[in-house]
N, C-alpha and C positions, 0 to 999 in steps of 0.2 A: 568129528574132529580129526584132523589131518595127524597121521603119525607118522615116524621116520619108516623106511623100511630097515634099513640097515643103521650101522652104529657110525657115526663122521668121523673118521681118522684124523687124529692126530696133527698129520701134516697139513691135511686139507684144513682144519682148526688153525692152524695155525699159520699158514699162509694166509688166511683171513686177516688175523689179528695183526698181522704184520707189518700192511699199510699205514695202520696208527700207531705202531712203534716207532716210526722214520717220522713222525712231524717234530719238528724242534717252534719251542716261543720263538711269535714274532712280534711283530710292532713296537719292537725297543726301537727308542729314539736318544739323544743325548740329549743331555740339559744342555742350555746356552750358556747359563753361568759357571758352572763346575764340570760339564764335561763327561760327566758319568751316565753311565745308562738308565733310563726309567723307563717306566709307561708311561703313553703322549694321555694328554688332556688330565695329569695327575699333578701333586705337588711332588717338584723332587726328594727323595727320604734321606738325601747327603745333605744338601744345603737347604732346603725348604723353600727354595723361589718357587713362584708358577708367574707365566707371562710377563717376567719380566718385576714382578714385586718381590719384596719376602714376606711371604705370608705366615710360614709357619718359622718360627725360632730355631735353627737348628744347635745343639746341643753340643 
């Protein structure tokens, strides 16, 4: 089994990790009806349309 030689510094650790710190969400889309952000292919959770119906009742 493969071991390290030495111990991986810190910086080197961490300039790693640091590519996946800089991603921010994507795929917000706006609703057509209300205008607020959601995830595509969802019901929106302000006003409850999806495609154009009301599906869900919103509150």
């Amino acid at each position: 089994m493969a071991v390290p030689k030495r111990k991986t510094s810190q910086a080197k650790t961490s300039s790693r990790k640091a590519a996946n710190m800089k991603k921010t969400a994507t795929g917000l889309s706006t609703c057509p009806q209300c205008h607020e952000p959601k995830l595509p292919h969802r019901v929106c959770p302000n006003c409850g349309y999806y495609d154009g119906k009301d599906v869900v009742s919103a509150e």
